[in-house]
N, C-alpha and C positions, 0 to 999 in steps of 0.2 A: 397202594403205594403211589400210582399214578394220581389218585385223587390229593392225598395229601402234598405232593408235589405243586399241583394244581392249587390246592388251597394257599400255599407257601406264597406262592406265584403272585397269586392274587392280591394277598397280604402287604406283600413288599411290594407290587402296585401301586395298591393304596396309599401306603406308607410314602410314597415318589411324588403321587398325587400330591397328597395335602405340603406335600413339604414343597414342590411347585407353587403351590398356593401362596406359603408363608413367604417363601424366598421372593416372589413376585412384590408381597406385600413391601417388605422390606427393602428389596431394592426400589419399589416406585417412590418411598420412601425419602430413602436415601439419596434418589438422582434429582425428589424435587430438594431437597436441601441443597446437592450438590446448584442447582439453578438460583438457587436462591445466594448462594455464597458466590457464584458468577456475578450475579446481581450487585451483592454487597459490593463486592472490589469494584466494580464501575461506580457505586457510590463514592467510594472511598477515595476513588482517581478524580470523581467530582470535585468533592469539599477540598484536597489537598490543591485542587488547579484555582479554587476560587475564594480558600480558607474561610469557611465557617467559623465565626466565634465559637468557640469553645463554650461561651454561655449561652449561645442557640440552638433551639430546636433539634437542627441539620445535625450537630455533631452526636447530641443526645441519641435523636435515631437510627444514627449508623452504628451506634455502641450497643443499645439494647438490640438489633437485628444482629451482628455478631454473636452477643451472647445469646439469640436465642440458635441461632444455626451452630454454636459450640455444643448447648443441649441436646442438640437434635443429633448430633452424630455421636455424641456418647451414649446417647439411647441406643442407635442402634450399634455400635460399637458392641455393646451390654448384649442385644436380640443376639449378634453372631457369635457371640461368645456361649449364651442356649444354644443356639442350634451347632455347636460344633461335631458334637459327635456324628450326625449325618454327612461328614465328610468323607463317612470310610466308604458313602457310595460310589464308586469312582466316577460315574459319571456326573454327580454333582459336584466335585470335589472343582472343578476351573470356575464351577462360579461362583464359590467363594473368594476366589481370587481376583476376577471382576469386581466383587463387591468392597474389597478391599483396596482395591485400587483405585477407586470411584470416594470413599473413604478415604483415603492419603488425601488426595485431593482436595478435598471439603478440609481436611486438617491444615494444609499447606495454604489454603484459600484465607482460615482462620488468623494464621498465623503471620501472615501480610499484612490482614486488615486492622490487627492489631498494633501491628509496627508503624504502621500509616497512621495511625489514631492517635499514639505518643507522638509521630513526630508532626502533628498536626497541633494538639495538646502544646509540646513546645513551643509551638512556631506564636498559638494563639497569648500565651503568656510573657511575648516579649512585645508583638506586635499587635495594631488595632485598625490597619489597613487593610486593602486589598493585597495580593501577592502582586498584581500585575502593575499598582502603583508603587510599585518599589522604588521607583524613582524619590518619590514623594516625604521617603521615611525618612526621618533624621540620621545621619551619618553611624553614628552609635548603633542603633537600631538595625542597621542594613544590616554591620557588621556581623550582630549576634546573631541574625536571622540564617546568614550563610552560613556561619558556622557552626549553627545545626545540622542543614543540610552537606556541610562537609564531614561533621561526627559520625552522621546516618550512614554515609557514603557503604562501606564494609558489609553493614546488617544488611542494607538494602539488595545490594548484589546478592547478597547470601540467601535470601529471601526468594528474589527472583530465580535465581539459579533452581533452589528445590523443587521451586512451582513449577518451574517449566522441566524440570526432569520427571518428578511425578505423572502432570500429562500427558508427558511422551510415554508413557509404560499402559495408556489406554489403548485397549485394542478390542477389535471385533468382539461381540459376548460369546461364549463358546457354545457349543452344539451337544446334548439338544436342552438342557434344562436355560439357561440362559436367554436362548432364541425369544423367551418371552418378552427381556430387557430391550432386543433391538429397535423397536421401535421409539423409547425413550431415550436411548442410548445417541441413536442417529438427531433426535431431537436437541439432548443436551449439549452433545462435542462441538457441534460452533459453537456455541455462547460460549464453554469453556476457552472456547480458542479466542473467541473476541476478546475476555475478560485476562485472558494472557498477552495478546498483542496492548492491550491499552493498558497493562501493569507495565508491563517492558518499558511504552511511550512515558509514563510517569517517573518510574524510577531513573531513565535516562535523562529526561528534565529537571530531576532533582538534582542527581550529581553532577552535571554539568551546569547548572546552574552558577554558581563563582567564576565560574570562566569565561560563559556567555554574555553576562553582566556587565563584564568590565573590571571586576575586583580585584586583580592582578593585575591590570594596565588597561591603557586604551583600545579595543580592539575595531577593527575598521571591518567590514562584510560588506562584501558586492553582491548587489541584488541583481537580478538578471530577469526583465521583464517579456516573456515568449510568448509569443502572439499565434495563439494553436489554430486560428485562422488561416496562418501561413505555415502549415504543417513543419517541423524539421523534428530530430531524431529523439532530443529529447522534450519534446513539447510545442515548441512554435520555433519564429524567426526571432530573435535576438534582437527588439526594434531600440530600446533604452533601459537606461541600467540607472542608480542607485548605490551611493556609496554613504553608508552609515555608519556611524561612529560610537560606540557606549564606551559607558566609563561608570565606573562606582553606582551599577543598574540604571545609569539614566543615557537614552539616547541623547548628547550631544551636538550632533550633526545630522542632515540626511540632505543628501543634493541629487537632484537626478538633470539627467542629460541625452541627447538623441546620441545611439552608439555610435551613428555616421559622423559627431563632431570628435568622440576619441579614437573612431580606426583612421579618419585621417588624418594625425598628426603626426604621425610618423609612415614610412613606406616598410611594409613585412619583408620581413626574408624567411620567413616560415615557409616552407612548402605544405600547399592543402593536399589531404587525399584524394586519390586519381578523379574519382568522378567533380568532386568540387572543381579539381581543373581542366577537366574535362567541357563538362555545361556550363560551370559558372565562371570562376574569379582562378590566377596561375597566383596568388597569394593568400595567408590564411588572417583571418583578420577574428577578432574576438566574434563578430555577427554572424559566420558561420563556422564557427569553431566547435558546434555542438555535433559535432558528426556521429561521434559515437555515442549509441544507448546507454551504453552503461556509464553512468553520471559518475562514480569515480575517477574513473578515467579523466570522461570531459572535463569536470571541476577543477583537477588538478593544472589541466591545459588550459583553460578558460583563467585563473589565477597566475598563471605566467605571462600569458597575453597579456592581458590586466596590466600587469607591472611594465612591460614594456613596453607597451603604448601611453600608460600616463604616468610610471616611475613610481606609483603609489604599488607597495604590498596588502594584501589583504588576508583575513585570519581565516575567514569561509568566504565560498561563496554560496547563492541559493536562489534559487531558478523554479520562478514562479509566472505558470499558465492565468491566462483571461479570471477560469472560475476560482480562484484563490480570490482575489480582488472583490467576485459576486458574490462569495460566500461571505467576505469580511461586511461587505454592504450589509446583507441578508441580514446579518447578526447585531451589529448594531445600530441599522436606522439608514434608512435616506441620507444624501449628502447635500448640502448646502453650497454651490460654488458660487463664488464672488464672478458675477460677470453675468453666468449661466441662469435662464431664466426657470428654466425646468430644475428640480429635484430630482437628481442620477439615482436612481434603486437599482438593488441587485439583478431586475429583468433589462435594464436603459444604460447601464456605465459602458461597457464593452463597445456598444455599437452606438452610443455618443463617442467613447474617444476615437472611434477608426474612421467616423464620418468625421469629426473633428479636425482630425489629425492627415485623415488622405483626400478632405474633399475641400469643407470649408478656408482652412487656414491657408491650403493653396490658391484657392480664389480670393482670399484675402492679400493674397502678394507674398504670403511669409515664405521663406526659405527652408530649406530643407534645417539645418541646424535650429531653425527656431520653433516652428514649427508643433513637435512636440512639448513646449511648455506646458503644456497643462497637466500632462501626465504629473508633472512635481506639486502642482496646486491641486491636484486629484488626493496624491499621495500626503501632503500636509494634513489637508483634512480630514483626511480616513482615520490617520495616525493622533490628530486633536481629537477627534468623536471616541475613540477605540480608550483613550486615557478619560476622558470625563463619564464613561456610559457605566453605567451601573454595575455592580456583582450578578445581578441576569444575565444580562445581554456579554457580560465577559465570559459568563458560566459560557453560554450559546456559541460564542467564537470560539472559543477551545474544542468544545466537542463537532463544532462544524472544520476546524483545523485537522481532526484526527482524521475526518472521513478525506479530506483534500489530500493526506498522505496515503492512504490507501489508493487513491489513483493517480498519486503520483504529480499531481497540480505543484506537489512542495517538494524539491530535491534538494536535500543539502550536502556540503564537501567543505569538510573542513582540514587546515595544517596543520593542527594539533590532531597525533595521533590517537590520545585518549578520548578528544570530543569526537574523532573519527568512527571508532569503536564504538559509543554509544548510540551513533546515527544510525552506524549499524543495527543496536538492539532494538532501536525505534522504528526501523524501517523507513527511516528518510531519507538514507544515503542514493536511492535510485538505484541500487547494484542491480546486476540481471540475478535471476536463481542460475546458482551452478547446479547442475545433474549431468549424471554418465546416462540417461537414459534417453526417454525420446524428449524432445522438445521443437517449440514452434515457436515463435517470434515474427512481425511481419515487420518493418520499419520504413517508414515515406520518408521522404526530403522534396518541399514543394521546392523547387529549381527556378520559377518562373510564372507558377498561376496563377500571380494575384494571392488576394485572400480568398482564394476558390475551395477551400477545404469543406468548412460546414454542408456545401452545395453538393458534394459527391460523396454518393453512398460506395459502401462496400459489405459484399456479404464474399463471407470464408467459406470451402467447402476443405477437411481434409479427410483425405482418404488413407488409410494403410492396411498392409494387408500382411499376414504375418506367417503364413502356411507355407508360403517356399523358404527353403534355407536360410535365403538372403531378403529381410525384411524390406518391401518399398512401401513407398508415400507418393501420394500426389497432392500438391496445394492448389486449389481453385481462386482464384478473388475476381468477382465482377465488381466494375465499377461504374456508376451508372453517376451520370454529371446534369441534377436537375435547375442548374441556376440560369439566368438571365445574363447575359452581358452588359457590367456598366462598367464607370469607373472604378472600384473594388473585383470586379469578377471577372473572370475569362479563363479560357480554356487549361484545365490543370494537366500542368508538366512537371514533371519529377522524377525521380533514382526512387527506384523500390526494390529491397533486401530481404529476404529470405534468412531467418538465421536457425538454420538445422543442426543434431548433433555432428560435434566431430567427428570426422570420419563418414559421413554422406557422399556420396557421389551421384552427382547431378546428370539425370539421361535424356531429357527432353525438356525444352523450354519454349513455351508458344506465346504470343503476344506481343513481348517486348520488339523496343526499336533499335535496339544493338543487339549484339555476342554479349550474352553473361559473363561477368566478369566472379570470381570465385577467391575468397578472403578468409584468410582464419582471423577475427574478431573474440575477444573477451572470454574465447572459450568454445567459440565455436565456427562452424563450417558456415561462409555465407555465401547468397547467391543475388549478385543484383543487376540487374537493367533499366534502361530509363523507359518512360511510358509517360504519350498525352491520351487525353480525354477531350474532347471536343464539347461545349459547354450540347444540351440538349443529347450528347449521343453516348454510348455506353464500349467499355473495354473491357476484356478477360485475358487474364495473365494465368499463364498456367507453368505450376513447377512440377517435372517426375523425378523420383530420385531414389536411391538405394539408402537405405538406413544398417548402419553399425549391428551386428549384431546383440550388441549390448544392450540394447532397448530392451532387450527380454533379459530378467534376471529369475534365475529359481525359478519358472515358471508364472513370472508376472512381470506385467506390462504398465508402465508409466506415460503417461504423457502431461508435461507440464507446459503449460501455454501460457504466454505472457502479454501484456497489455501494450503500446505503444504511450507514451507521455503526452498527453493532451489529444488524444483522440476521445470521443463519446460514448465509446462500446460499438463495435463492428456485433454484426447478428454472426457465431459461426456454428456448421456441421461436420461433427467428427462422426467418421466411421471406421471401427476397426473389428476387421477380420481376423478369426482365432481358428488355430488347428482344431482345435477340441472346444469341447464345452466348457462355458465361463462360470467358476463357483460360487465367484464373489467380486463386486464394484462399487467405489466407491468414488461420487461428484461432489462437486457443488450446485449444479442443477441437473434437468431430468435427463435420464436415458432413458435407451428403449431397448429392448432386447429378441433377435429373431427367436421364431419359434424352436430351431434347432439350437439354441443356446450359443451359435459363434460369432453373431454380428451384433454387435455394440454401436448405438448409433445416436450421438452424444449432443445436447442442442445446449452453446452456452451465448452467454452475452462478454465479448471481450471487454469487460472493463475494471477487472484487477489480475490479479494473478491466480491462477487456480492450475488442479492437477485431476487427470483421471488415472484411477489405477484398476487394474482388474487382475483376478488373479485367476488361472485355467490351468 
């Protein structure tokens, strides 16, 4: 009896084996299609930003890769439909659910590419330009062009919504037949996530598109040029600005100006936040009105300003760092300036315009209001090169545009609640992430250094430790100040904030040159004191604090850490301590794990937004 038992045993073994086998087959399968239909939609987001004729090549290829990644999932669709009956093993039975879900996916990926392709197909049957020379088209033409993209408007959203709820219903493979997929699994989910963020960024440019243009009236947008040299909260210092004007998709106007000749034309009665009148200025003026992170906020405040210092309303504004500019160079070509003997490249524009603009044209005698003209003869011809440069090199700006939004180089705020919302889905609004769990933020405001920024490093160390009742943290930042003193550089002075969840309480503060001063901001607890750096010598700021006990949820820990707007990525060390052993974690780069399974000791580069979780 025992032997036949034994034989049974063995049998159904077997039988687990080979079907391991199959299932692996089929899911590698499946997740390279799934890779492959990630693929496609960034094609798709391609030809739609750069419209492909419809009688070329480009469009033909992304039609037949569709349909062959349609093939391929109803293949396997077919395979899971054979192997059904082995679901009554219960412990095979969740990864068929994986595989299904991985499946939706691939369908819903499908099902985009194809709505993209008709509304490409449309677009190519009315029009035989570029999208970005919209200006260009004859009146007629624009018209019907928009009003594709306002028909689509419904499907599109529809579209995008399914995609990104299906996604969301990916999770971990299950244990233990599964366990084979996590290595593809861990490989495929960014790309799915990219290829979801840059469907988002598409679809929200298409629908807002009629509004952005002009089609509805003239709309005016104040650009906001931040100098990340001179660090502030959302990017740089606020040196000069840009008032643009479309109408019926063609830019109209574009004037720029040194901000110091429109904050002085009137005296504020704005009062600035305490530390502004504290170090700097007892009035708030558009140049550092960027106080707060989170670019909603500011944008909203920055467009009041605006109006009452020059009486002019604006529809957005958008607040753009050094590298937006280097990138636009990069993309399409050296610049040509009337005057300038050298050709500006994306390595030479930044640090021509700030020797330009803080060394030469001073020694030239010019005054501070004139001073920055060239910024506007910079920005003319970016703006003439960017309209004459090819379907390449526009291809190249757009997708070098995506990556500027991921760090945050492009923040936009718009009055219109609907283009607001879309900013939103694009990830260009600059919001902070809300969580109830743990989170990090570090925030500078250069007060006085010069453009000493690039010159001072900063490494993160955070600590927390989660085994007493009441969860703490400590935050480390050295700053170490490797520049030289000239006319650009000197000793960096600034406010540096802390922004921890609500409900933190702050126990120890070492370094700073005041009392911490303690603020609910955006959503959360912050913690700030001012701090110099001596050019050659190094500072350490140290924060301890008590963490919410909400950072633990069900038995798992978050931690979301967020980027500063025009910083270059800080090197940081997370380490977190667990009562028990950790079953599962999941980054965006490496961790390391103690031999006893409770310290997590996390190495990232601060330069987008990212999360660690673990679960114990």
């Amino acid at each position: 009896m025992a032997s036949q038992a034994s034989q049974k045993l063995k049998k159904n073994l077997a039988l687990l084996g080979w079907f391991v086998v199959i299932l692996a087959i089929v899911a590698g399968l499946l997740l390279a299609d799934m890779a492959l239909a990630a693929a496609s939609i960034k094609r798709i987001v391609t030809a739609s930003a750069t419209h492909i004729p419809a009688n070329g090549d480009g469009l033909k290829l992304i039609e037949n890769r569709i349909t062959r990644i349609e093939r391929s999932l109803n293949r396997i669709a077919r395979d899971i439909r054979i192997l059904r009956p082995l679901e009554a093993i219960p412990s095979v039975a969740t990864s068929f659910d994986d595989i299904r879900t991985y499946l939706a996916v691939g369908e819903r990926a499908v099902e985009a590419g194809k709505l993209q392709l008709r509304l490409i197909e449309k677009i190519s049957g009315i029009a035989t330009s570029d999208l970005l020379k919209v200006g260009n088209m004859p009146p007629e033409t624009r018209r019907r062009v928009i009003t594709v993209f306002t028909d689509a408007h419904e499907n599109l959203i529809a579209s995008l919504t399914s995609f990104d709820e299906t996604i969301g219903k990916i999770k971990e493979p299950s244990f233990p037949v599964s366990q084979i997929l996590q290595g593809i699994h861990t490989s495929l989910l960014p790309k799915l996530q990219i290829a979801e963020r840059e469907y988002q960024r598409l679809i929200a440019l298409e629908a807002g598109l009629p509004k952005l243009l002009g089609f509805d009236g003239a709309k005016k947008y104040l650009l906001l040029f931040q100098n990340s040299n001179e660090l502030r909260p959302t990017g740089g210092f606020i040196g000069s600005y840009a008032l643009v004007t479309s109408e019926n998709g063609t830019i109209t106007s574009l004037a720029t100006d040194n901000i110091y000749n429109l904050d002085n034309r009137v005296r504020s009665s704005v009062r600035p936040p305490e530390p502004v009148a504290r170090y700097l200025i007892d009035r708030l003026y558009v140049r550092d009105a960027n106080w707060l992170p989170n670019f909603p906020e500011t944008g909203a405040l920055l467009a009041d300003l605006f109006r009452a210092e020059s009486g002019t309303a604006v529809e957005a504004v958008i607040a753009l760092t050094p590298r937006v500019v280097e990138t636009m160079v990069a993309a399409v070509g050296p610049l040509t300036i009337p005057g300038v003997d050298e050709k500006l490249t994306a390595e030479t524009i930044t640090s021509f315009i700030e020797r330009e603009v803080g060394v030469d044209a001073p020694l030239r005698g010019e005054g501070q209001g004139t001073r920055k003209a060239i910024i506007g003869v910079i920005a003319e011809t970016l703006l003439a090169k960017i309209r004459s440069a090819p379907a390449e090199r526009q291809l190249r700006l757009l997708l070098a545009l995506g990556i500027a939004l991921d760090r945050k180089d492009i923040q936009v705020w718009f009055k219109d609640g609907e283009l607001q919302k879309l900013a939103a889905l694009a990830e260009a609004d600059g919001a902070l992430p809300q969580t109830s769990q743990d989170f990090l933020m570090l925030v500078e405001a250069n007060l006085g250094g010069r453009k000493s920024d690039p010159h001072v490093a900063r490494t993160l160390t955070y600590t927390v430790d989660l085994t007493a009742p009441t969860p703490s943290a400590e935050l480390t930042v050295t700053y170490t100040h490797d520049g030289t003193r000239n006319e650009l550089v000197d000793a960096w002075r600034g406010y540096v904030r802390l922004y921890a969840p609500r409900g933190s309480w702050l126990t120890l503060m070492e370094g700073g040159e005041a009392k911490p001063d303690y603020t609910d901001e955006s959503g959360y607890k912050v913690f700030g004191t001012f701090l110099s750096v001596p050019v050659g010598e190094e500072r350490t700021l140290r924060f301890r604090y008590d963490l919410p006990t909400e950072v633990i949820r069900e038995g798992t820990y978050t931690l979301t850490l967020t980027e500063q707007a025009g910083t270059l990525g800080y090197p940081a060390t997370v380490k977190v301590r667990f009562p028990r052993m950790v079953e599962s974690v999941r980054t965006l780069d490496l961790y390391e794990l103690s031999e006893d399974g409770t310290l997590i000791t996390y190495h990232a580069t601060l330069n987008q937004n990212q999360t660690l979780t673990a679960t114990f």
